[in-house]
Backbone bond lengths (Angstrom), bond angles and torsions (degrees), N, CA, C in turn:
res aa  C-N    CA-C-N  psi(-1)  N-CA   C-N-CA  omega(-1)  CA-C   N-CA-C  phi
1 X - - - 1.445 - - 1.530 108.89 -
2 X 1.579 115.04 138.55 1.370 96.77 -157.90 1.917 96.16 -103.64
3 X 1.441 117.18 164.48 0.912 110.90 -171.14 1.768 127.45 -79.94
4 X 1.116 139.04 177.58 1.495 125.19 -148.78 1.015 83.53 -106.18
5 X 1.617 149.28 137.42 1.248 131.52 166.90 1.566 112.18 -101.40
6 X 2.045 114.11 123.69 1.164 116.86 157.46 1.360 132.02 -0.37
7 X 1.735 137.94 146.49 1.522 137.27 132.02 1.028 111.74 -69.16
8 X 1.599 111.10 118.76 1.615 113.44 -159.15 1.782 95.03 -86.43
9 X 1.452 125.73 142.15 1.412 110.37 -160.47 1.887 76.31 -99.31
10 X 1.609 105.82 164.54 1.660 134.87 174.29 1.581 100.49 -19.82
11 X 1.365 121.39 -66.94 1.583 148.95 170.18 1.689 99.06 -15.69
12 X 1.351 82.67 -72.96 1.573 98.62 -172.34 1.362 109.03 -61.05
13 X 1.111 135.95 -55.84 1.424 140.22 168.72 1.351 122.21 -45.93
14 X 1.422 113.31 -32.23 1.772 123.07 -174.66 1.460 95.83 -82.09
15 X 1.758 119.18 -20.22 1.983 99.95 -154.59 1.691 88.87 -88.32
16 X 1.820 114.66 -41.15 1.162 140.86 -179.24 1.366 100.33 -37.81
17 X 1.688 123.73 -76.95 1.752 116.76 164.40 1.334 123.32 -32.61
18 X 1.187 124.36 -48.59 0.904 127.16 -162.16 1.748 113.88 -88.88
19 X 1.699 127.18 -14.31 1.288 118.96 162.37 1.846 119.30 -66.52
20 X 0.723 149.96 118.84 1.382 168.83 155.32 1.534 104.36 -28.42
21 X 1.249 115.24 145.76 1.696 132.69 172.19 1.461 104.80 -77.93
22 X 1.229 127.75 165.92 1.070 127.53 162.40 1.758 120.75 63.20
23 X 1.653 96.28 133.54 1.308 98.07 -177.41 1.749 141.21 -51.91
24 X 1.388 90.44 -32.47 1.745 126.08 -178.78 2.391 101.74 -79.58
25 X 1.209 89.47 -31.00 1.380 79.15 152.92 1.521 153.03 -134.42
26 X 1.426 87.06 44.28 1.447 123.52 -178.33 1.564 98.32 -47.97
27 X 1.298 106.53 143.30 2.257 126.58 -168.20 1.462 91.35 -111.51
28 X 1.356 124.52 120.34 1.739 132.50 145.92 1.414 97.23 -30.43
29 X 1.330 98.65 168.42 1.659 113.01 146.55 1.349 129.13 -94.35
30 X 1.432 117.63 -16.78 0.946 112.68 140.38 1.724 146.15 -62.19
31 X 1.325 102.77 -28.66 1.270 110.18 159.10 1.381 110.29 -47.34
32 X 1.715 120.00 -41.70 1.533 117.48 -139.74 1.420 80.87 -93.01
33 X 1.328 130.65 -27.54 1.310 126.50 -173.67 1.512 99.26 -66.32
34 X 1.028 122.90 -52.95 2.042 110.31 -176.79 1.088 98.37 -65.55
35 X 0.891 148.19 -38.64 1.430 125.90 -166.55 1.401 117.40 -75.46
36 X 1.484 125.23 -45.12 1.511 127.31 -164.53 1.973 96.57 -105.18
37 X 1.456 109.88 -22.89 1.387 95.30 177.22 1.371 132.56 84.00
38 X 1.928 93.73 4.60 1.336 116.97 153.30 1.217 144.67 -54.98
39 X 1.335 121.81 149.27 1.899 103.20 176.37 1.428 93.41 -80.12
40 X 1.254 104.09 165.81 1.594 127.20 160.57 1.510 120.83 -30.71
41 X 1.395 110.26 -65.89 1.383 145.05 -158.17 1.614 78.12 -56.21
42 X 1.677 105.17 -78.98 1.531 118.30 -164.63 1.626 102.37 -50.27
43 X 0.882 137.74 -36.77 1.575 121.04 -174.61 1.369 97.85 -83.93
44 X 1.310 144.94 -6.67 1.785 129.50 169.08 1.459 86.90 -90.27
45 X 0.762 115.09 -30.41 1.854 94.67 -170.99 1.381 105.39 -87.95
46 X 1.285 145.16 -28.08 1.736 144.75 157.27 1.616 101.25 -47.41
47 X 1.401 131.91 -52.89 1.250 146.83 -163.64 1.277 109.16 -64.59
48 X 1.963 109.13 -35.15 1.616 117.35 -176.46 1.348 96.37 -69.23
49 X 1.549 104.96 -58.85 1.241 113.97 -176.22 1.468 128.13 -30.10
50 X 1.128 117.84 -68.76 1.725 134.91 161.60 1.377 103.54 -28.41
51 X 1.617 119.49 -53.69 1.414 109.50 -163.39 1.583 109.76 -84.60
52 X 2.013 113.54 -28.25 1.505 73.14 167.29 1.792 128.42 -90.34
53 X 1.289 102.75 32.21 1.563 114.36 -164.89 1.566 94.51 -115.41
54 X 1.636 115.78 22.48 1.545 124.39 143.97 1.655 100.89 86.15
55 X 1.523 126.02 14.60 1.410 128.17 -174.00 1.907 88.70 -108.21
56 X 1.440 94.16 128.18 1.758 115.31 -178.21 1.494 91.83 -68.11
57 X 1.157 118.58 119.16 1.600 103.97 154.42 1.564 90.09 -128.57
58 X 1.480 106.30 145.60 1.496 112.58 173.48 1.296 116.12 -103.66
59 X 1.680 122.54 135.56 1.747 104.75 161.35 1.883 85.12 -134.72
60 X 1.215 88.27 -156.93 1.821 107.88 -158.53 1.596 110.50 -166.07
61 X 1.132 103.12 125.08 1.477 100.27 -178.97 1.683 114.38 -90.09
62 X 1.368 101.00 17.15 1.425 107.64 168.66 1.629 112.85 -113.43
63 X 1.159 103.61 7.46 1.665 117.44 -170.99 1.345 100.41 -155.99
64 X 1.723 124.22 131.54 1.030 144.63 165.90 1.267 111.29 -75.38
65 X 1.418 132.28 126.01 0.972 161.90 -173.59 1.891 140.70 98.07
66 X 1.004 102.77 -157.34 1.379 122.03 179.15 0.965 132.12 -113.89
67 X 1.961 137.64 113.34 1.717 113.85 179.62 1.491 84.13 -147.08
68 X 1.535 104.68 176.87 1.469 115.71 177.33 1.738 77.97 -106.91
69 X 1.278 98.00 138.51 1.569 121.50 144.22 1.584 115.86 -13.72
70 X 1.249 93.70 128.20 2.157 95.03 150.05 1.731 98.87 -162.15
71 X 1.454 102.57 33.28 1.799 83.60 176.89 1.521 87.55 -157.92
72 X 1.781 122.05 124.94 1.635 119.89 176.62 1.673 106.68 -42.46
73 X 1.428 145.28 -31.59 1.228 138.45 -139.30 1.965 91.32 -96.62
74 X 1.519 88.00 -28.09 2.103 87.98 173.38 1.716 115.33 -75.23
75 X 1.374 101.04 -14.40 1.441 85.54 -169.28 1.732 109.75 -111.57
76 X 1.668 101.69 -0.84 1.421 99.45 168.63 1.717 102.25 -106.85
77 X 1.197 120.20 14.39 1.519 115.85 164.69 1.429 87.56 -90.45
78 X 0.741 118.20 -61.35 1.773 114.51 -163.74 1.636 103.27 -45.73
79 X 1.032 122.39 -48.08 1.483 137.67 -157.74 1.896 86.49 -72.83
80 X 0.794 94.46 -66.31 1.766 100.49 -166.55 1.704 103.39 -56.43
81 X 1.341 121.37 -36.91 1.471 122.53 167.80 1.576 123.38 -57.93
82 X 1.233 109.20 -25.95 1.745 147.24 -153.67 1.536 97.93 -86.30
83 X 1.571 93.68 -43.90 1.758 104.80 -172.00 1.234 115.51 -73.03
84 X 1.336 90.43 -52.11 1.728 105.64 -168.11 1.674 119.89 -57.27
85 X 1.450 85.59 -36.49 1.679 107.45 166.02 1.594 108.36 -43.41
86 X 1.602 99.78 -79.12 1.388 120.29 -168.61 1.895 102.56 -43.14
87 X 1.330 112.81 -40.62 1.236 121.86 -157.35 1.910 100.62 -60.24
88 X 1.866 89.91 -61.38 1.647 83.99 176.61 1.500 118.58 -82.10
89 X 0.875 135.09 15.97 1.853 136.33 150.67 1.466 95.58 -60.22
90 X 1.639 120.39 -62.69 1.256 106.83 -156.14 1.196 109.39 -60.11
91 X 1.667 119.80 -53.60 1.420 128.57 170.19 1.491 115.13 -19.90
92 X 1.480 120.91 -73.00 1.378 134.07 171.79 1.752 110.98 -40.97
93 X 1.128 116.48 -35.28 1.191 110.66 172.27 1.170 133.61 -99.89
94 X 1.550 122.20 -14.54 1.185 130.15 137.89 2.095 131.54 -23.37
95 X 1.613 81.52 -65.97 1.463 109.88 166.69 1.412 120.49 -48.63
96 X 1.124 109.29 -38.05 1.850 111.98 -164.33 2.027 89.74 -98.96
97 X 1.438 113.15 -13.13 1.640 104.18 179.16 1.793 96.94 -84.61
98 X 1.373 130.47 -42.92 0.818 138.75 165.88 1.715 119.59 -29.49
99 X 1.535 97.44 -71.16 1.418 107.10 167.39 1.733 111.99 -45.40
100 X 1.055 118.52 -56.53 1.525 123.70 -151.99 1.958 88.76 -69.13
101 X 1.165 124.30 -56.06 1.359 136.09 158.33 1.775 111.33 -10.67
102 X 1.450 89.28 -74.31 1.624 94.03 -171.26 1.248 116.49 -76.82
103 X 1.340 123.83 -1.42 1.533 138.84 -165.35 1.471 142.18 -123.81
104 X 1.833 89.66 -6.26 1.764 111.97 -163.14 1.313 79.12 -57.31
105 X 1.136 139.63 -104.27 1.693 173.68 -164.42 2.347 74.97 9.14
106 X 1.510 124.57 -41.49 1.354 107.78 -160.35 1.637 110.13 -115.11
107 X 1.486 97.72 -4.39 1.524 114.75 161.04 1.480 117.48 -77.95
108 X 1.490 121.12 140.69 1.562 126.53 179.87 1.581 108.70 -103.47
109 X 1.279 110.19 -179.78 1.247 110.32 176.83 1.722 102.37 88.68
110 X 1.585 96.43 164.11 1.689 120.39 162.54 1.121 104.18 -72.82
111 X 1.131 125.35 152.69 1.637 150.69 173.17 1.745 100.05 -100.92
């Protein structure tokens, strides 16, 4: 079932114009911050936004910035970076359900 896609609000549309094609001209966020006059916070969360509203944006934690795709080898680095990510989140959270598991009985609080 495919997903419903968002009304992308002005925000979203201005950061979207304004990310660049291509890997070599990938935009900081700070860049994106002078230009639109956004906080930080708000341009990762417009950026989440976009991506789960099915728009490729690529970054790299070996390269600063932001671009949309124009070459298959950018969008399966991204993808494979994307994973690996996702992979150890789950791990990490696995671990801490584990803990909470073997440990409620000396942990306080509501669950």
């Amino acid at each position: 079932m495919a997903q419903e896609k968002e009304l992308l609000t002005e925000s979203h549309q201005r950061i979207n114009s304004i990310i660049p094609y291509g890997k070599d001209n990938s935009i900081s966020r700070e860049k994106l911050i002078e230009l639109t006059g956004f906080a930080d916070r708000k341009i990762r969360n417009i950026i989440e936004d976009l991506r789960k509203n099915g728009e490729v944006i690529c970054s790299s934690s070996n390269q600063k910035g932001y671009w949309h795709p124009t070459k298959r080898k950018e969008v399966v680095e991204f993808m494979t970076e994307t994973y690996k990510r996702a992979r150890n989140l789950f791990v990490m959270a696995r671990s801490a359900k584990q803990y909470l598991n073997s440990h409620e009985d000396q942990l306080e609080g509501d669950i």
